[in-house]
PDB file of N, CA, C and O in Angstrom:
ATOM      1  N   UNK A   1      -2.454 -21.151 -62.057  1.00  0.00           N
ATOM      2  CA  UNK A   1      -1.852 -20.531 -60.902  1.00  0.00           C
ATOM      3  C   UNK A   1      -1.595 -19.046 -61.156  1.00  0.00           C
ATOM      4  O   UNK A   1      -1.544 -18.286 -60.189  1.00  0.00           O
ATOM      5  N   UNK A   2      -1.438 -18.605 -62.357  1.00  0.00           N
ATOM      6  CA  UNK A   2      -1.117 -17.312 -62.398  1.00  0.00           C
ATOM      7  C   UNK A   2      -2.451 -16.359 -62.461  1.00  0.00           C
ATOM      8  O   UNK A   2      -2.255 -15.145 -62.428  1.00  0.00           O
ATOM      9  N   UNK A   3      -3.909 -16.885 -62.557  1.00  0.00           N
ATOM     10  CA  UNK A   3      -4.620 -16.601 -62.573  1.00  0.00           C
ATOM     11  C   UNK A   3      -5.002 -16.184 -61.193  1.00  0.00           C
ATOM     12  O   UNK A   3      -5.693 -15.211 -60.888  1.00  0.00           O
ATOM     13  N   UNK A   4      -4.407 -17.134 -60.339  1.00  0.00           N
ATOM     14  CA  UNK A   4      -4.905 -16.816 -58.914  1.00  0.00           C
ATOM     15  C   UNK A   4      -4.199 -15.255 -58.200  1.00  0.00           C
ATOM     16  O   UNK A   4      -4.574 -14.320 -57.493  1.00  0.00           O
ATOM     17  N   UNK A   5      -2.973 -15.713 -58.909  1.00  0.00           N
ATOM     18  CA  UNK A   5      -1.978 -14.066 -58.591  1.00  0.00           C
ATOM     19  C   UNK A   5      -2.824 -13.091 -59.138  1.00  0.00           C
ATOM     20  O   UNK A   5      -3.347 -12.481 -58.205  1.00  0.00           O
ATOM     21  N   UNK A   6      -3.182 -12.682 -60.186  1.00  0.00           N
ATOM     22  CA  UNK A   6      -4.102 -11.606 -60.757  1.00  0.00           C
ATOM     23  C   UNK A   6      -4.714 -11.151 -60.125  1.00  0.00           C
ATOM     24  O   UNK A   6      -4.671  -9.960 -59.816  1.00  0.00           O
ATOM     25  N   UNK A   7      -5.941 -12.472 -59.501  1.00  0.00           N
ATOM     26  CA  UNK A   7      -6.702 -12.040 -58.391  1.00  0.00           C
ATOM     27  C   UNK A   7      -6.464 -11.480 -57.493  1.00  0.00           C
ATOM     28  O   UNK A   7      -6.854 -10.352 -57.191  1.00  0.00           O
ATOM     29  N   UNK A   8      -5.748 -12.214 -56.890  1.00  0.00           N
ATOM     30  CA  UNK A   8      -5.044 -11.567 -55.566  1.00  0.00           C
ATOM     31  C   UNK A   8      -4.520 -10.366 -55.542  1.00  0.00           C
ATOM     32  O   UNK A   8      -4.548  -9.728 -54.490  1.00  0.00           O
ATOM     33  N   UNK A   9      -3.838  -9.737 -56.913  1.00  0.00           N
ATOM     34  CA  UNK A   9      -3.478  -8.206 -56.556  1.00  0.00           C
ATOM     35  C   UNK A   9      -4.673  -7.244 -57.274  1.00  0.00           C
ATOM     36  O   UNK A   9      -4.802  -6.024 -57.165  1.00  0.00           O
ATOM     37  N   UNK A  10      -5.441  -8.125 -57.985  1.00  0.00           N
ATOM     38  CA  UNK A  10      -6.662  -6.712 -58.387  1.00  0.00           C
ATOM     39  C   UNK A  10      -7.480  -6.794 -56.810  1.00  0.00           C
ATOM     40  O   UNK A  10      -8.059  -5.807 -56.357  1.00  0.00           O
ATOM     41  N   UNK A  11      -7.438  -7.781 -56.263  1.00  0.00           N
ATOM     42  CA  UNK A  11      -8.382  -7.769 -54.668  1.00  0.00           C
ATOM     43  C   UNK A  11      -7.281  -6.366 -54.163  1.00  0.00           C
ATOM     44  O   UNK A  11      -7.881  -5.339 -53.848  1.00  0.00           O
ATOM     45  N   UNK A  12      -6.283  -6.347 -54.117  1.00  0.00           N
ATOM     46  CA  UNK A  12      -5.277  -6.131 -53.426  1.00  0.00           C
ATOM     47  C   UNK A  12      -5.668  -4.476 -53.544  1.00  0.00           C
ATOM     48  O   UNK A  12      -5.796  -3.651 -52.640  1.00  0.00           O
ATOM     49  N   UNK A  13      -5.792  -4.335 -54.866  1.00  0.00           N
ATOM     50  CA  UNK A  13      -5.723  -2.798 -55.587  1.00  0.00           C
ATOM     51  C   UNK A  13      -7.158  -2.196 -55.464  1.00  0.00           C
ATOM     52  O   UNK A  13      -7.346  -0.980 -55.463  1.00  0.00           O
ATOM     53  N   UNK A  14      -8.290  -3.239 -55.346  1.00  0.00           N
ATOM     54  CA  UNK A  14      -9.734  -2.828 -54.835  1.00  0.00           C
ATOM     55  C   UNK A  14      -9.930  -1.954 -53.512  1.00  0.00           C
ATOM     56  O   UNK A  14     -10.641  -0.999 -53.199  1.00  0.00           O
ATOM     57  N   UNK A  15      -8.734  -2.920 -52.742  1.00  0.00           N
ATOM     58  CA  UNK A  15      -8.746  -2.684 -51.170  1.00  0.00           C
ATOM     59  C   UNK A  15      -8.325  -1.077 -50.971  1.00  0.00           C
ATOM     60  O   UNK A  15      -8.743  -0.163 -50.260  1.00  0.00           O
ATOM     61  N   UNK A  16      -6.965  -1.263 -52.276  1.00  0.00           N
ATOM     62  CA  UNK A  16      -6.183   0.253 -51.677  1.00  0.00           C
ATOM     63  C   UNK A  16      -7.167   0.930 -51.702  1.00  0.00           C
ATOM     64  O   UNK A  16      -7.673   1.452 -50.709  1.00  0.00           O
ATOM     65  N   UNK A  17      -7.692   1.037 -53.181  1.00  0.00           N
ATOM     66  CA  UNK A  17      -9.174   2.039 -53.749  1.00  0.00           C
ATOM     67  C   UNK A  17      -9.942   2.410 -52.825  1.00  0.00           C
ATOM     68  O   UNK A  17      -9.929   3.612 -52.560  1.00  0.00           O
ATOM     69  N   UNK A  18     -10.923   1.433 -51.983  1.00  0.00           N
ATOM     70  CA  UNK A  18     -11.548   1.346 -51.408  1.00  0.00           C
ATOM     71  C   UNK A  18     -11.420   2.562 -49.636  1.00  0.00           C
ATOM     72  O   UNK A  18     -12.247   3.280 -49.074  1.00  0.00           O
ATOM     73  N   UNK A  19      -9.842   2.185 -49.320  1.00  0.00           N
ATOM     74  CA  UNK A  19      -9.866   2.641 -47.997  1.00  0.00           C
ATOM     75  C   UNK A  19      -9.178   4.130 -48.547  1.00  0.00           C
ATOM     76  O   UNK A  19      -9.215   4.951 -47.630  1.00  0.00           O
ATOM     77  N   UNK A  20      -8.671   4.588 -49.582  1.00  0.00           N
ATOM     78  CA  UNK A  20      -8.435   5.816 -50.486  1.00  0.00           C
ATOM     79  C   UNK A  20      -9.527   6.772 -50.584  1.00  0.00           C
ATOM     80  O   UNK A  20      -9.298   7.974 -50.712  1.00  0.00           O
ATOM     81  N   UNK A  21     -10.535   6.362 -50.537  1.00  0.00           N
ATOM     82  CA  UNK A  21     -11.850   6.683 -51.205  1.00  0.00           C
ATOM     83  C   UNK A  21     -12.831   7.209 -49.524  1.00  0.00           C
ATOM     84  O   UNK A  21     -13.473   8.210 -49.207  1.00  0.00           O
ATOM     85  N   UNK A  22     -12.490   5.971 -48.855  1.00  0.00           N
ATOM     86  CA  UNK A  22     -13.121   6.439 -47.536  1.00  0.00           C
ATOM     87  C   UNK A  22     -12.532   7.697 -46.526  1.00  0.00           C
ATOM     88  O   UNK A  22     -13.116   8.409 -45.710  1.00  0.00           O
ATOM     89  N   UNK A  23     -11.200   7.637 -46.937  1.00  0.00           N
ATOM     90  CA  UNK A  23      -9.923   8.697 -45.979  1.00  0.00           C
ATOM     91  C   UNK A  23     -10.220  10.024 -47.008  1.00  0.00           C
ATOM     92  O   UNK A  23     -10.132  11.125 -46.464  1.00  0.00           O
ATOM     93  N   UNK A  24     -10.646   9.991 -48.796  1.00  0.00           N
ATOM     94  CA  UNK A  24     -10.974  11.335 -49.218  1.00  0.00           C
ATOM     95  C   UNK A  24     -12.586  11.649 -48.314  1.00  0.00           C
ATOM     96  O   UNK A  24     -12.661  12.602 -47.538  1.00  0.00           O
ATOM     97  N   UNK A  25     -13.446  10.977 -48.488  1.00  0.00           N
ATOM     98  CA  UNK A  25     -14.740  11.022 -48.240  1.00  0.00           C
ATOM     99  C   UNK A  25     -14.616  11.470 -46.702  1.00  0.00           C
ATOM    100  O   UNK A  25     -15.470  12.342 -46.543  1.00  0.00           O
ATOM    101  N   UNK A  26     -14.066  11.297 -45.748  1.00  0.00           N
ATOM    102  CA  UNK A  26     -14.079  11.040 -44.594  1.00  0.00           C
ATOM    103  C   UNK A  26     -13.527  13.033 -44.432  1.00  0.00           C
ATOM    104  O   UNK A  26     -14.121  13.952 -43.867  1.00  0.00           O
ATOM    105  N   UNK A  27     -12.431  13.032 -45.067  1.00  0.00           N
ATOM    106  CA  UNK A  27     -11.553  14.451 -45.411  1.00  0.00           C
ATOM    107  C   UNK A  27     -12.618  15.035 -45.399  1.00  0.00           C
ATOM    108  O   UNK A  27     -12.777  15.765 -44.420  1.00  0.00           O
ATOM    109  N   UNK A  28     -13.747  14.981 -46.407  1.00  0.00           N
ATOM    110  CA  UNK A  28     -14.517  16.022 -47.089  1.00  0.00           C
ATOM    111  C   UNK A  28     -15.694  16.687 -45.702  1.00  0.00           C
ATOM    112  O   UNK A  28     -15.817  17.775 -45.140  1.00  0.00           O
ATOM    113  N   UNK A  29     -16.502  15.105 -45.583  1.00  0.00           N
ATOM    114  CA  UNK A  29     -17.296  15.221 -44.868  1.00  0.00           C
ATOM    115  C   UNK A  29     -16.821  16.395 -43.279  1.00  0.00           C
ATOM    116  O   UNK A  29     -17.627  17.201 -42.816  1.00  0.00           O
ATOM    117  N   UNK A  30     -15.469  16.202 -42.748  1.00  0.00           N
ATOM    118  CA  UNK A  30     -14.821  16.692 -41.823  1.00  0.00           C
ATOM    119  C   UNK A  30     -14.702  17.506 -41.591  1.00  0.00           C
ATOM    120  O   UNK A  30     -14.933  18.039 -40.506  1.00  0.00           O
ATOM    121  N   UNK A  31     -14.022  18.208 -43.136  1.00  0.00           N
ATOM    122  CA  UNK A  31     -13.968  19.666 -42.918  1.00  0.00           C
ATOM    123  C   UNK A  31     -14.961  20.534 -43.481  1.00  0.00           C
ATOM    124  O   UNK A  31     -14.794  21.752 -43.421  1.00  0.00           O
ATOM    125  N   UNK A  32     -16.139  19.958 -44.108  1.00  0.00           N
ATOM    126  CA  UNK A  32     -17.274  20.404 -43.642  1.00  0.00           C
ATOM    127  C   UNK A  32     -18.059  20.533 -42.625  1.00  0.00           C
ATOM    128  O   UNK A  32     -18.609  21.561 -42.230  1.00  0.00           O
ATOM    129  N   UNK A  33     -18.112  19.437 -42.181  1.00  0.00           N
ATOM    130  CA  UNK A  33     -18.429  19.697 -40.641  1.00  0.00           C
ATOM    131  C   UNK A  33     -17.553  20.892 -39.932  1.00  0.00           C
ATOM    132  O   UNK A  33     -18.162  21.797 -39.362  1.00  0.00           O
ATOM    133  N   UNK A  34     -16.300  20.886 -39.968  1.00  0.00           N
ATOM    134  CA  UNK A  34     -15.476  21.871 -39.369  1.00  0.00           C
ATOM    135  C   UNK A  34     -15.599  23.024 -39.676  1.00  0.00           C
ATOM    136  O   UNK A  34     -15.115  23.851 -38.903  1.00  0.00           O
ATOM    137  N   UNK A  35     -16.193  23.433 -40.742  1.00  0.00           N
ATOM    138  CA  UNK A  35     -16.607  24.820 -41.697  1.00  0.00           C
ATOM    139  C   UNK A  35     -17.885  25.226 -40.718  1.00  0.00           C
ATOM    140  O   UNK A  35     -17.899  26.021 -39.779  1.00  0.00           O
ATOM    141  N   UNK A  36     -18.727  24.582 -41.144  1.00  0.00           N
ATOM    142  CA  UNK A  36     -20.082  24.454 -40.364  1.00  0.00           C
ATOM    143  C   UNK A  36     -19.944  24.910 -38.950  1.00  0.00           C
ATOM    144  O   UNK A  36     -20.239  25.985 -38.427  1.00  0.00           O
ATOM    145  N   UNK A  37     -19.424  23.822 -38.468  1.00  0.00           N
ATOM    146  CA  UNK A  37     -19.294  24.319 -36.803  1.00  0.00           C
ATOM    147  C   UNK A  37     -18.722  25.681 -36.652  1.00  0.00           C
ATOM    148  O   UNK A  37     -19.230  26.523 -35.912  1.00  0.00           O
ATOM    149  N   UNK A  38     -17.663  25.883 -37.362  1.00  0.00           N
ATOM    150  CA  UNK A  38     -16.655  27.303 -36.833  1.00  0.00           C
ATOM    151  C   UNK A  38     -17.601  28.500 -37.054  1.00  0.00           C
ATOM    152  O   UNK A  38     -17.653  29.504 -36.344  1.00  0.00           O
ATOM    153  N   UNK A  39     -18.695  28.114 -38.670  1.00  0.00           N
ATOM    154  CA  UNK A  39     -19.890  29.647 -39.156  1.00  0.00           C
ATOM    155  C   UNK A  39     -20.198  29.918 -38.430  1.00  0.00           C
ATOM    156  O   UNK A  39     -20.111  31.088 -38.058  1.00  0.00           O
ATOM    157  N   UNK A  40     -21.127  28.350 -37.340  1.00  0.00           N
ATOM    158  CA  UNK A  40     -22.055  28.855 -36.550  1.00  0.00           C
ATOM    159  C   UNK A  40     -21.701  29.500 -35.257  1.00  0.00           C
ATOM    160  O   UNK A  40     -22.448  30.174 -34.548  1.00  0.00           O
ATOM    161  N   UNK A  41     -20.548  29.220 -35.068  1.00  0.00           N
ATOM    162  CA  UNK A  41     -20.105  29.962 -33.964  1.00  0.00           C
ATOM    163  C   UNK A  41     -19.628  31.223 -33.887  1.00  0.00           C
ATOM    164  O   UNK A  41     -19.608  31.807 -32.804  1.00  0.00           O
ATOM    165  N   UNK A  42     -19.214  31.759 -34.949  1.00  0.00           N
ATOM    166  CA  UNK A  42     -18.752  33.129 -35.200  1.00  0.00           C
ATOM    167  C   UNK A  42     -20.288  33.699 -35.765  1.00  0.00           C
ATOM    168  O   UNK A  42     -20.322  34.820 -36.273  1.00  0.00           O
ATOM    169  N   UNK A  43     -21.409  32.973 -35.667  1.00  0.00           N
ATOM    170  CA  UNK A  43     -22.288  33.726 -36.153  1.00  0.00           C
ATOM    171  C   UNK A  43     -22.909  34.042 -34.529  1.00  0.00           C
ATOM    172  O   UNK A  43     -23.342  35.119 -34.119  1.00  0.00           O
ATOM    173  N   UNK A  44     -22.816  32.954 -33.897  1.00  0.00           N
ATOM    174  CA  UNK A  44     -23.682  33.546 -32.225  1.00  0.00           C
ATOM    175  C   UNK A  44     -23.159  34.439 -31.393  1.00  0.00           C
ATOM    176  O   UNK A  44     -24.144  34.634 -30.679  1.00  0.00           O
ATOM    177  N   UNK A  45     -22.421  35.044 -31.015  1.00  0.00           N
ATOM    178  CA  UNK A  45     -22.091  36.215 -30.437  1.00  0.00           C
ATOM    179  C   UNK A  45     -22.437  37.603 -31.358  1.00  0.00           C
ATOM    180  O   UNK A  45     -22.673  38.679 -30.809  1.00  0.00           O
ATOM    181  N   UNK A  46     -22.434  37.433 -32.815  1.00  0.00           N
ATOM    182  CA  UNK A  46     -22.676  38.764 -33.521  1.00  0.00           C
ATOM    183  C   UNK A  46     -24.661  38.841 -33.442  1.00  0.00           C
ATOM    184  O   UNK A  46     -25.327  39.858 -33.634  1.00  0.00           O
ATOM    185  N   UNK A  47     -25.212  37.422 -33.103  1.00  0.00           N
ATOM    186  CA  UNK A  47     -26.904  37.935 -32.927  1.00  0.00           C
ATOM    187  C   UNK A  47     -26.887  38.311 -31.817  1.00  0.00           C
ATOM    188  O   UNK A  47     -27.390  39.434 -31.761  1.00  0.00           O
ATOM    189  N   UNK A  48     -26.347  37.713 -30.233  1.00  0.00           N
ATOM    190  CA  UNK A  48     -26.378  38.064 -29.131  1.00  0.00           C
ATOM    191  C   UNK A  48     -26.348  39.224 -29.098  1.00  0.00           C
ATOM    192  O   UNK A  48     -27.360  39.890 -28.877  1.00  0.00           O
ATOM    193  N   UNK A  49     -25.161  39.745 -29.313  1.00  0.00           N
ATOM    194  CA  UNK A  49     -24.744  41.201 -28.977  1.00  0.00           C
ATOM    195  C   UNK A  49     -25.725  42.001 -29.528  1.00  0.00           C
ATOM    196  O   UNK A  49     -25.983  43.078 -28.989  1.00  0.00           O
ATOM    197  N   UNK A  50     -26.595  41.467 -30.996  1.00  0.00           N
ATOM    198  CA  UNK A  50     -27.241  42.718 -31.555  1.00  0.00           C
ATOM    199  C   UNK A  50     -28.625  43.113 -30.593  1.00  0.00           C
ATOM    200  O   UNK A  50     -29.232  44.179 -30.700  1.00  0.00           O
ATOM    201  N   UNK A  51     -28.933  42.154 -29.757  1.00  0.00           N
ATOM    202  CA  UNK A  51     -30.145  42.034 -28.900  1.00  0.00           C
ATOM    203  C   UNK A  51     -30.142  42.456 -27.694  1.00  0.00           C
ATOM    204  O   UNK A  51     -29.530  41.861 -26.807  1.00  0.00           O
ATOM    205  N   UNK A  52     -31.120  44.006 -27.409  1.00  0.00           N
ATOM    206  CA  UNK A  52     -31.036  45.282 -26.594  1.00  0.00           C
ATOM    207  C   UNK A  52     -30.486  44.419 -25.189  1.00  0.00           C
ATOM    208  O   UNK A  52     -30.243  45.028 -24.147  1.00  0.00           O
TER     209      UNK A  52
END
């Protein structure tokens, strides 16, 4: 029986890991994207404007 407890909290501690891992990954991916988007937009009005 105490074997089954073990299990149950290394499942337990997989899980935290797991959704820890997706909320950093998720962070990263985001505010890259958010980097990205903001370049490209502060980059299109400075080609516009340069064009007679």
């Amino acid at each position: 029986m105490n074997d089954r407890n073990h299990d149950d909290g290394s499942k337990k501690v997989k899980n935290i890991a797991a959704v820890l891992y997706l909320l950093v990954l998720t962070f990263l991916v985001g505010g890259s994207y958010l980097h990205q988007q903001s370049t490209d937009s502060a980059q299109v009005p400075a080609t516009t404007a340069a064009q007679p």
